[in-house]
N, C-alpha and C positions, 0 to 999 in steps of 0.2 A: 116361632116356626110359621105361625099364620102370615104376619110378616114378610118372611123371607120371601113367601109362595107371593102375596102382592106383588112385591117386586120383581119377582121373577116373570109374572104375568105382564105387567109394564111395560117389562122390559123386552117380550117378544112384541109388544104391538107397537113398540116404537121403532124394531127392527125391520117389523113385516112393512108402518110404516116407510120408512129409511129405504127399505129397498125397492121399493115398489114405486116414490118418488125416484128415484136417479131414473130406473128401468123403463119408465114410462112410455119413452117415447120408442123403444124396441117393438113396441104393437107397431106401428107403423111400417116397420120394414116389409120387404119382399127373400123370396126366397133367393139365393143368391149359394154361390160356389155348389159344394156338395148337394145341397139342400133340392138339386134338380134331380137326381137319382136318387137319396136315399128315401126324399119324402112326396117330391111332386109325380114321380113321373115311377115312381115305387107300387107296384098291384100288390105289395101286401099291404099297402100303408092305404089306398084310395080305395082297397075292398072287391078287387076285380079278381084277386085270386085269394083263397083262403088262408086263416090265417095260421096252418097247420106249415106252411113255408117258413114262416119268421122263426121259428124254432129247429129247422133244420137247418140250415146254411149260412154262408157269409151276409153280411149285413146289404150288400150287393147284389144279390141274388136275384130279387125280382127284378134289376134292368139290366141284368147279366154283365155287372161291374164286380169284380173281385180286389176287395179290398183286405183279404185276410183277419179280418175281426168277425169274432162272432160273439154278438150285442143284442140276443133279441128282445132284452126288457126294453132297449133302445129301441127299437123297431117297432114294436109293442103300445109304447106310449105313445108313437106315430097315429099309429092305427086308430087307438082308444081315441084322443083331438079327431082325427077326421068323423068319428062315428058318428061323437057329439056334438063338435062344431062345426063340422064341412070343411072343406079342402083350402080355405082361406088361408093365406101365410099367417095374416094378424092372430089366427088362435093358437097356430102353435107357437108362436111368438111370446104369447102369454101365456102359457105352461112353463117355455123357457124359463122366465122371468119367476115365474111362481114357484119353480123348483130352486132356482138360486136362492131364494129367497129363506124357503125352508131348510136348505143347505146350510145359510147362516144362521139361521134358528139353531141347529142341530148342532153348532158349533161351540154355539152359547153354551145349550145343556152339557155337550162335551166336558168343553173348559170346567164349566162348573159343577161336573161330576169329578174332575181333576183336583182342584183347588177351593171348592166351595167358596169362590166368591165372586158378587155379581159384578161389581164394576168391574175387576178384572175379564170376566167371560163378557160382558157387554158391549168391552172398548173391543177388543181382539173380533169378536163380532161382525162390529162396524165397521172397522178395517176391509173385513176379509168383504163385507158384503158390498162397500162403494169405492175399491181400488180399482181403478182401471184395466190393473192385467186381465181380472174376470170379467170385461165383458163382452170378450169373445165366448165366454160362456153363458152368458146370461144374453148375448144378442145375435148369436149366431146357433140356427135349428140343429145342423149336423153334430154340433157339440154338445146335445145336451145329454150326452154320454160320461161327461164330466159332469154335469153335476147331479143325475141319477147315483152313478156311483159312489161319488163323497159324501151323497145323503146319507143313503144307507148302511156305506163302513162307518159313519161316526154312529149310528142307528144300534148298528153289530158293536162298536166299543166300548158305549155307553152302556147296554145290554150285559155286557160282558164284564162291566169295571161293576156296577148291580145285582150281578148272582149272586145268589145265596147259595151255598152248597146244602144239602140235603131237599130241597125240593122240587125232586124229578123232574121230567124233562121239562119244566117250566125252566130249571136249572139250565141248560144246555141247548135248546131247540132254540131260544130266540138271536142267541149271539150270531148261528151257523145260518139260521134262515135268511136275517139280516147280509151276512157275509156271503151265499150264494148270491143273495139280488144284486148286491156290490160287485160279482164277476163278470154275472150274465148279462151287467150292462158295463163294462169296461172292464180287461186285461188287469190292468195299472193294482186295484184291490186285491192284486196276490204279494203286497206292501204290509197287509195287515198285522200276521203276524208277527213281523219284526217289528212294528210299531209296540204293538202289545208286549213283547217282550223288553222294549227301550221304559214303557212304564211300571213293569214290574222292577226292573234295574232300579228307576229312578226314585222310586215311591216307597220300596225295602220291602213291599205286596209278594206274598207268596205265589207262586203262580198255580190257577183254578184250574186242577189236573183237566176234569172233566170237559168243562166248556173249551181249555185251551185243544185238547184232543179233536174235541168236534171242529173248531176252525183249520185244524191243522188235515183233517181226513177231508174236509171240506175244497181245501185248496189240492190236496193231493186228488181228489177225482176229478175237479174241475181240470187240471194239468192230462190227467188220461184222459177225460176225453176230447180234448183238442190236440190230443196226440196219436188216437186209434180212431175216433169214429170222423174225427174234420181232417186226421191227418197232417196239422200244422199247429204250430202256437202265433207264430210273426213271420215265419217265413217267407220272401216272396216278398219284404220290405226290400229299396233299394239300397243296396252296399257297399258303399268304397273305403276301401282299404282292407285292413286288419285290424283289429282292435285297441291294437296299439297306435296306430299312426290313426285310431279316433279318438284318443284319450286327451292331443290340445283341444280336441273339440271339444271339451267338458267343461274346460277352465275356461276356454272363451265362453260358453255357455252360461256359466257359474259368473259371470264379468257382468253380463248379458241382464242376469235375471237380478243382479245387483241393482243394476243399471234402472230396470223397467220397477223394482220396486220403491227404488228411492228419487227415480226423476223418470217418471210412468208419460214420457211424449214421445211422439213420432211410433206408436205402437201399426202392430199390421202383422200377417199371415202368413208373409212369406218369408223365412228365415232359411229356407234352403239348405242341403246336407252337404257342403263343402265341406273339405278338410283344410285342417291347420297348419303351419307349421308353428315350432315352437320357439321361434323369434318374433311370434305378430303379438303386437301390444296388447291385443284383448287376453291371448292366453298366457301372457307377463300377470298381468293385471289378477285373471283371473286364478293361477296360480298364488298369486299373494293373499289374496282373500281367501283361497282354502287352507292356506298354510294358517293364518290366522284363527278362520273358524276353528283349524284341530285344532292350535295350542289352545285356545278359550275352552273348549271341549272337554281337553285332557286335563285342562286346570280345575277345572270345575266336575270335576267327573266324581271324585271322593263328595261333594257338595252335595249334590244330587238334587240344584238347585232349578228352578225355575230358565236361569241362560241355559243349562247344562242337557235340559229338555228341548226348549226351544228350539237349539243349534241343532242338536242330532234327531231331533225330527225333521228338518229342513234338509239336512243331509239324505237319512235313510230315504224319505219320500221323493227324493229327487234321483234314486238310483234306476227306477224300471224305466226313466227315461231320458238314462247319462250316454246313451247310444255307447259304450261299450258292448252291452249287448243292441243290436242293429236297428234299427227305429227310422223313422220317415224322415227326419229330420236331425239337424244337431242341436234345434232350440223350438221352444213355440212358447207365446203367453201363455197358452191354454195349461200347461205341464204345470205354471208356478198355481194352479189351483188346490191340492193338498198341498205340497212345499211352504209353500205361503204363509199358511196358518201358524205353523211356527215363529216364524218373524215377527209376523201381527200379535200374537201372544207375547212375543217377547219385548215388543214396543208399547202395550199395554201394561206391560209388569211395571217398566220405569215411571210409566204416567198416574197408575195407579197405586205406585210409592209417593209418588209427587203429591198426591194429592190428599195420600196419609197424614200430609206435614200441617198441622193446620195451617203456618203462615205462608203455605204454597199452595192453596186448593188453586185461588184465583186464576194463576200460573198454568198449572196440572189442566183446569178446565179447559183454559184460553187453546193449550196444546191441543188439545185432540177436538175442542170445536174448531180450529183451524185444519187441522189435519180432515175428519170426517169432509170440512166445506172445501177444501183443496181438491181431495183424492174424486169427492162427489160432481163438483165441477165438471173434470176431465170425463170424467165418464159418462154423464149427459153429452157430454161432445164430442165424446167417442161412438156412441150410441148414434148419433148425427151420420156419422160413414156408413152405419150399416144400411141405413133405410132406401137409398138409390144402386143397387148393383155397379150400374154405369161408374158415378162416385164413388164405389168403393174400389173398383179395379183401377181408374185414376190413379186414383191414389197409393194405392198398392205397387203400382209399378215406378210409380214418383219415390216411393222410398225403396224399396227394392228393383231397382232396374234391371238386374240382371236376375232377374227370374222369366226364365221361358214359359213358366205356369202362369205365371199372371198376365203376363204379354196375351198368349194365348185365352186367358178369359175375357180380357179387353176387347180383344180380335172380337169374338163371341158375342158381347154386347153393343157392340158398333155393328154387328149386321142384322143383329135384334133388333138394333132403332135403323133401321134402312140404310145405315152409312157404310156398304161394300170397300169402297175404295180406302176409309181409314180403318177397317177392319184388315182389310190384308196392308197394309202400313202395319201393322200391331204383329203380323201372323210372319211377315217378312222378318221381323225382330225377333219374332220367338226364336225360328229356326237359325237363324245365325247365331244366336245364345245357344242353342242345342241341335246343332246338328242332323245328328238322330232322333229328333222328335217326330214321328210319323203322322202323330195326331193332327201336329201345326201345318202340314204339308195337307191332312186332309181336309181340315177348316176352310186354309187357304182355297182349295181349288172350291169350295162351296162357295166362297167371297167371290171368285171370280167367275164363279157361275151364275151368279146375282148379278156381275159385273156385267155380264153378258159374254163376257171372255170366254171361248168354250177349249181355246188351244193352250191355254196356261192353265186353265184347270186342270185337262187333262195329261197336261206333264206334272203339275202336283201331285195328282192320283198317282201316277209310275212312280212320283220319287216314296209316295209314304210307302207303297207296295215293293218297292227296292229296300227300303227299311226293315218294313212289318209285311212279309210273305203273304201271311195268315193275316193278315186286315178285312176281316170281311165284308165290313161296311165300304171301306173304299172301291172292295171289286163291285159291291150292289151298288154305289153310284156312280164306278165311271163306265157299268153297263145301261144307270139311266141316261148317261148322258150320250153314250151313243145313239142309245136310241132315237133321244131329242136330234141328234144328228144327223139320223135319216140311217146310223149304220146298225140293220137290227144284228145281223149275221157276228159282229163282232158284243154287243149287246146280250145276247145271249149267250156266248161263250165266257163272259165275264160275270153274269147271274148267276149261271148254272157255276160256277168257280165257287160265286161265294155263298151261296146251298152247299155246296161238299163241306166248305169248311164250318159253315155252323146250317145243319141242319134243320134249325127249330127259328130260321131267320125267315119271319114272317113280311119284314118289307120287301125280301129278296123274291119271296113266290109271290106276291103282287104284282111287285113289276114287271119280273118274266111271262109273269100272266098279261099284263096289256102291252109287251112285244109281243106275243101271241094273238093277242086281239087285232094289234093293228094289222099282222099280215094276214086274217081273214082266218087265223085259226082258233073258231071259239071255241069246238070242243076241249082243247088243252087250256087254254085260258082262263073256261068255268071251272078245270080241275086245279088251276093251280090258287083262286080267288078263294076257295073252300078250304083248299088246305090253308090258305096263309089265316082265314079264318077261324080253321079248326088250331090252332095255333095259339092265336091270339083274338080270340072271341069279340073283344074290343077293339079289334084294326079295323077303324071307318072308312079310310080309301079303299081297301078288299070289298068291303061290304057295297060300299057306292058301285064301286067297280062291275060288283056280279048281280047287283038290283040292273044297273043300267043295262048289261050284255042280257039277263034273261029277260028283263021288259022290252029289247031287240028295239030300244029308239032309235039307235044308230049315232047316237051322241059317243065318241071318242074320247077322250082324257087320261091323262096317268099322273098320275102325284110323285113328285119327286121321291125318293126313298132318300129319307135322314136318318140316321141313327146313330 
């Protein structure tokens, strides 16, 4: 037994090590995609608004982005990195990193609360901790929703394969406690139960009335209250089609994540939610591979054998995000993070039969230190794409071209580094990929306001506003732009437009405040500088704005309104 405990100790410091080399160089990045609303430019995460918000609403909330998740452990952890390290990307970078890491710790104990054996939970480990598909989760901030969550469901499992029945809620409180932190930071952990229920199947294990009851009451209030008091579960994801005419999208998906597990190159973000038809070779392909995982499944189901687990956990984990029910997407790396671990278990099982054989250790070894130095390779070099934004939207759109999202982030960083003119090059490509993108129409007339262009931008503004009515930001900058114009009259009619539409739009009364200032009207100006203040207590153009009008130096300026 003393033993065994050695080794198991060993065996997490060579994991923590393992992961913490590949990960490395992930401190280095910058914030990049999401990571600009949910973490840099987020007041409950930088502490300018209390942290009594992150527990009421969408994880969007404090930069009035509505994403329909409600994650506040995710939010939470945000907060906690800024408290203690400051607003720097590199620390929460290294949480990122430090959470994947324990993830695969937690994966180890899993397994080998499953099977009690270590090289078997060690190898499947290693896998899960230096494959490439994870590290979009282990190097990108906005995800680390993934792997807060798979902490703490394997945290809840292991907890829960460990009760004893007869003592009290020591019995019952830790699996449920575990499994709340697992929702409140991602959706996807209302999987658990079914899981649980695939290991009692598998294992011949009675099932533990008690504790099953509390995970079960557990998911049933988390479901009310994202259905009474948030009023949605995933609502409000984008939808095409019917459910059926998403269902090639499964098998191409299932082709997809084949593909990324067993030849992990050319990975990237943007996988987009087209639909299929069921002539395209990926949902051929991917159709045959499910046809096969069932027959494997169904053969091996009387077996109740280590493939038989494997396969139908790979399955069942992959249902909350088979977009039959509606999802962002029809595939992402990110999703094969629980999925995964089944495979990797299951590709561990053969190597660590391999290696049972005595006159095949050599062999068995050679395998999976080749596979670990393969799979760790790319992921150091994956890790490479995240550290430059600029680079990684390159690249992003180099393999996904027809994505208008990426197009559109590219546009974004090309007017971040001062290059206007290849930024709306970028933003001209979005819209033509989508049309109805309103956003890209907005971007663009920003490019061309940098461009010094003021009459193309201001046909941008009309086109995203012929789009998106209700754009409020486009009415608050094509009234600055009038302004800059010289036309205030029209300038103010387009301010006060987008105040109706969002009333609590603090760059909108800034600016209407120094259109007021410039025609000589301070009384309304000082009132509107206050309120954008009282607002948003942190808006430093307001604040400059109403230091400068009440110290009467006579010094003019207005700050663009971005938002």
């Amino acid at each position: 037994m003393l033993q065994k405990k050695r080794i198991r100790v060993f065996a997490v410091f060579l994991l923590a090590i393992l992961g913490f080399a590949v990960y490395s160089r992930a401190g280095q990045g910058e914030f990049i995609w999401d990571d600009e609303y949910l973490v840099e430019k987020n007041p409950y995460v930088t502490g300018r608004e209390g942290a009594r918000g992150i527990f009421s609403g969408d994880i969007g909330a404090g930069t009035g982005r509505l994403y329909r998740f409600y994650r506040p452990v995710q939010i939470l952890s945000y907060r906690i990195d800024n408290l203690i390290r400051g607003p720097r990307p590199g620390a929460y970078h290294l949480t990122g990193v430090t959470l994947h890491v324990l993830t695969g710790i937690a994966l180890f104990f899993f397994v080998n609360a499953l099977y009690r054996k270590e090289l078997l939970s060690f190898l499947t480990a290693c896998f899960f901790l230096v494959h490439p598909a994870a590290s979009g989760v282990a190097c990108y901030i906005s995800s680390r929703a993934d792997s807060l969550y798979l902490f703490f469901l394997f945290l809840s499992f292991i907890s829960y394969i460990k009760a004893v029945p007869g003592r009290g809620p020591g019995f019952i409180l830790p699996p449920a406690l575990f499994f709340a932190l697992s929702l409140l930071s991602k959706e996807g952990a209302l999987i658990l139960p079914f899981l649980i229920l695939l290991y009692h199947y598998t294992f011949g294990i009675k099932i533990k009335r008690a504790p099953f009851l509390a995970l079960t009451a557990t998911a049933l209030a988390y479901i009310t209250l994202r259905l009474t008091v948030f009023g949605y579960m995933l609502e409000g994801m984008p939808v095409r089609g019917g459910w059926l005419e998403r269902v090639p999208g499964f098998f191409a998906a299932l082709f997809g994540y084949f593909r990324i597990l067993i030849f992990p190159f050319g990975l990237h973000m943007e996988y987009g939610n087209g639909l299929f038809g069921f002539s395209d070779p990926r949902v051929i392909a991917g159709a045959a591979i499910f046809a096969v995982l069932a027959a494997v499944i169904a053969k091996t189901a009387a077996k109740r054998n280590v493939v038989f687990f494997s396969l139908s956990w790979f399955l069942i984990a992959l249902l909350p995000v088979s977009n039959l029910y509606p999802v962002n997407a029809y595939m992402a790396e990110s999703w094969l993070y629980l999925p995964s671990a089944g495979l990797f278990l299951l590709a561990a099982r053969y190597i660590a039969a391999l290696y049972g054989k005595k006159n095949r250790r050599a062999l068995a070894a050679g395998i999976a230190v080749f596979l670990i130095v393969f799979f760790s390779v790319l992921s150091i070099r994956q890790c490479g794409y995240w550290k430059d934004p600029l680079l990684f939207f390159k690249r992003t759109v180099r393999l996904a071209p027809d994505s208008a999202r990426a197009r559109n982030r590219l546009g974004l960083e090309y007017l971040k580094a001062g290059l206007a003119e290849k930024a709306i090059e970028n933003y001209r490509e979005a819209v033509r990929i989508e049309p109805g993108f309103a956003r890209g129409y907005y971007n663009m007339a920003l490019a061309y306001t940098r461009a010094g262009k003021n009459e193309e931008a201001l046909s941008c503004y009309r086109k995203a506003l012929s789009i998106d009515p209700a754009f409020a930001g486009a009415y608050n900058n094509l009234g600055a732009l009038y302004d800059d114009m010289g036309m205030s009259g029209n300038a103010v009619a387009f301010l006060k437009k987008a105040i109706r539409i969002d009333p609590e739009y603090a760059d909108a009364y800034n600016n209407l405040g120094a259109v007021y200032e410039g025609r000589g009207e301070y009384g309304r100006a000082e009132a509107l500088y206050k309120k954008a203040l009282l607002l948003k207590p942190g808006h430093a153009p307001a604040r400059e704005n109403l230091s400068r009008l009440e110290g009467k130096t006579g010094f003019h300026g207005r700050p663009a309104g971005d938002k």
